[in-house]
Structure formats: C-alpha cells, structure tokens
N, C-alpha and C positions, 0 to 999 in steps of 0.2 A: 469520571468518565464511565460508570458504572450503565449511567442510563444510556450511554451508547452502544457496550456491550449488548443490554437488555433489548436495544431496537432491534441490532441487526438478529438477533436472533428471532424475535417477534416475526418479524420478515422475513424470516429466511435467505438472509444475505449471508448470514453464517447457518449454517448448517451441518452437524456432526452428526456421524454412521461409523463408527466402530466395528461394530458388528458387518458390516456393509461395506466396506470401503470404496471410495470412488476410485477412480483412476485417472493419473495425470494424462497431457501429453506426453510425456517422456515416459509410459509405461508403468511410471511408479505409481502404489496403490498409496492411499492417503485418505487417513476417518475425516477429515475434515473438507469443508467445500468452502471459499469464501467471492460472492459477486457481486461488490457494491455498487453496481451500476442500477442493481436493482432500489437502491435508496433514490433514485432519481425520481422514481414514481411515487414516491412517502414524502407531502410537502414536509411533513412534523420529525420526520425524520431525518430528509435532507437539512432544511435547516439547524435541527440539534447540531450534525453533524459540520454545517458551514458556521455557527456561531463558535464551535471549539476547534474549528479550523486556524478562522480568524483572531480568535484569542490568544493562541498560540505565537500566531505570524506576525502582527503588530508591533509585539517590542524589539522584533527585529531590525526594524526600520529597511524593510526590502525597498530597492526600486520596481521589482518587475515579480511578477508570478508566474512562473510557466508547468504547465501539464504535462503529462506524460503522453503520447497515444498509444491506444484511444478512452480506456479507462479514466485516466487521472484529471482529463479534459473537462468534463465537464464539471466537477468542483473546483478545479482551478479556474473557471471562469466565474463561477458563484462570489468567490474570494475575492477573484479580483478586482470585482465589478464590488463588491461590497469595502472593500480598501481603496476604491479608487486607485489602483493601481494598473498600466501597460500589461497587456497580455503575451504571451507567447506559448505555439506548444513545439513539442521534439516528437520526430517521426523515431520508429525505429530503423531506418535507414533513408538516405538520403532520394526524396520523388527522380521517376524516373524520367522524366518529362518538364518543359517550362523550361526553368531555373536549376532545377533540380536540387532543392533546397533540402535542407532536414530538418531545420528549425524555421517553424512560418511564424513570421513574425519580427518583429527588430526591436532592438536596444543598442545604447550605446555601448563601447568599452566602458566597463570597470564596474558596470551595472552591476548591485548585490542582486542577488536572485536565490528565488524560493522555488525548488521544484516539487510541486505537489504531484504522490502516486496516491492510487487508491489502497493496494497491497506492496507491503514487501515479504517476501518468501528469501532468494537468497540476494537478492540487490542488485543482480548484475543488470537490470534492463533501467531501472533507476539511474547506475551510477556511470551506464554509459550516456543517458541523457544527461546526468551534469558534467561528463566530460563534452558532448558537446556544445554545450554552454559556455563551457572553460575556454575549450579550442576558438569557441567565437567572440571571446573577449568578455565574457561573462565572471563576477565571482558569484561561484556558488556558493551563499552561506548558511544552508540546510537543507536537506532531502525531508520534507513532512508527508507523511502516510498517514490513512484511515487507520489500518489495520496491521499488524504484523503478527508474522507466528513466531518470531523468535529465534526462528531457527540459528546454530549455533555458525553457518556455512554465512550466513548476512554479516554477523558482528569479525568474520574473518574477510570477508570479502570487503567491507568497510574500512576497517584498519588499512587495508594496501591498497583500499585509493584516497585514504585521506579524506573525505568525505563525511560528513554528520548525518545520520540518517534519525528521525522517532517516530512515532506512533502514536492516534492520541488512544487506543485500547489495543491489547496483545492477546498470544493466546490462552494466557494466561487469565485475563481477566474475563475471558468469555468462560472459561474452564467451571471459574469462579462460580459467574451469574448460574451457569446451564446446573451445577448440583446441586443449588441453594433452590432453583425454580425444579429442580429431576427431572429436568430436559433428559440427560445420563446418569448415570451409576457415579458412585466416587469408585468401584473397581473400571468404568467407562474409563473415568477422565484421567485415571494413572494408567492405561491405554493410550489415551491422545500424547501424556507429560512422556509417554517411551516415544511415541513418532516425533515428536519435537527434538528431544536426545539423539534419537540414531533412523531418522526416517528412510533410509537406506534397508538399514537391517531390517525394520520394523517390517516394510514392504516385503523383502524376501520371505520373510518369516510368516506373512500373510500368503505369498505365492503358493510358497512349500506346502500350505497347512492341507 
C-alpha cells in the first residue's frame, strides 16, 4: 500500500505541517491534514485506490456496500458499481423531510454489509453508521477506510462496539513514505508519532508554546 501513501501525499490529500499546525473543528491543533475527497479528481489515483478497495472487500463475500456521508460515498459507489454489488449510503442523522430516512437505500434483513469511510480518526461517525445498519437489520461485517491515523481513542472506541474497523495505509505508513522522499524531518515525524500518542496534550502543548 506504499504506492497509496505516496499518491496521497503527491496530491496533497495528506498533507503534514508540524511546524504549522492546522486546526480542527473542535479547536484542537493537529500537524496533519487528511481530504481524500480530493482523490476524486486523480483518475490514476482514484482507481489505485478503488482497486485496493476492491481487493480487500471481495473475499468477504458482502451482499451490499454502503458509504458513509458525504466523504465515504463516492468510493463506495466506485466499489460497488465495480463488485456489482446494491448500494446504500448513511446520513449522519436521520432527513428531515419525506420519509425521513437515514439510510437511503434498501437491503434486505441479514444482509452482510461493508461500510466504506474515507478516514477514520476516532470512529465514532463510522460506527454510528454501522449501528445504523445493524438497527435496520443489517450485518455489519467490516468498517473499511482509505486512511487511518491510528489514533489510540479508535482501537478503544472499537472494542465497545464490537465492530472491525482497517485501513488500507495508516499514519504510520505515510510517516514512512514523507522521510524517505524529506517531505519532513525524522525529528518532524517523531512530532507527528507524539500527536498520534497523546493528541490532546500534543495540542495544548502547541497552544501553550
């Protein structure tokens, strides 16, 4: 998955500032940036990215693929449409209007289901979408992401819903690719490996400075 690390960085779908830190919505500062929405516009990189999607998802033997919104949607239709497989996506809450659906789209009960995200950070918008899958007679049997940071708040958050989550590159691998091309420092990137650790303190500690 090396060469997918190296796209998104090429693109700038990841992009690290250490020195620089962005800022989340919730306030918190954070060197790294990650928006693969912008792969949509890189034929050669969307498809890398939809062939190791695919690769993965196939020995699953899913009935259905469903998207996250609005991110996770439109490779989960790449997928699906290339598995031949029923689409669905998950609102983050239920439309207000119509029906007032949350999940557009249908399956049957007991349907295996794949929710494809583009990121996961700490999982909770993930794993409320395969709870609502579950609630609608869905089995979830994997959460698959682009990209993960790792963070340690995901693999807890994971555990207490019982949920499988991966990733097909981490931030670890992008860590990798960016010292070996001096994207960053190797003092950079054991900067990035402390916000992965403790991105709370990291952030303060950046306020403070």
């Amino acid at each position: 998955m090396r060469q997918i690390a190296e796209a998104l960085l090429q693109i700038e779908a990841v992009t690290l500032s250490p020195e620089n830190p962005y800022t989340w919505s919730s306030g918190m500062k954070s060197p790294i940036y990650c928006d693969n929405r912008l792969t949509l516009s890189y034929p050669d990189v969307r498809n890398l990215i939809i062939d190791a999607l695919v690769e993965v998802i196939r020995p699953l033997d899913a009935d259905v693929i469903a998207g996250t919104a609005t991110a996770g949607i439109p490779h989960a239709t790449l997928v699906a449409d290339r598995l031949g497989l029923p689409l669905v996506y998950v609102r983050s809450s239920a439309k207000g209007h119509g029906k007032g659906n949350r999940i557009e789209g249908r399956f049957e009960p007991g349907a295996r289901v794949v929710v494809i995200e583009d990121l996961l950070s700490t999982g909770s918008s993930s794993i409320e979408a395969a709870k609502a899958i579950q609630e609608a007679g869905g089995e979830v049997i994997k959460i698959q992401a682009i990209f993960s940071y790792s963070l340690s708040r995901l693999h807890i958050n994971l555990l207490d819903s019982g949920f499988t989550a991966h990733a097909l590159i981490t931030l670890m691998d992008v860590l990798d690719v960016a010292v070996k091309k001096r994207i960053i420092s190797k003092e950079e990137a054991a900067s990035l490996r402390d916000w992965r650790n403790d991105p709370t303190g990291w952030s303060e500690r950046v306020l403070s400075s």
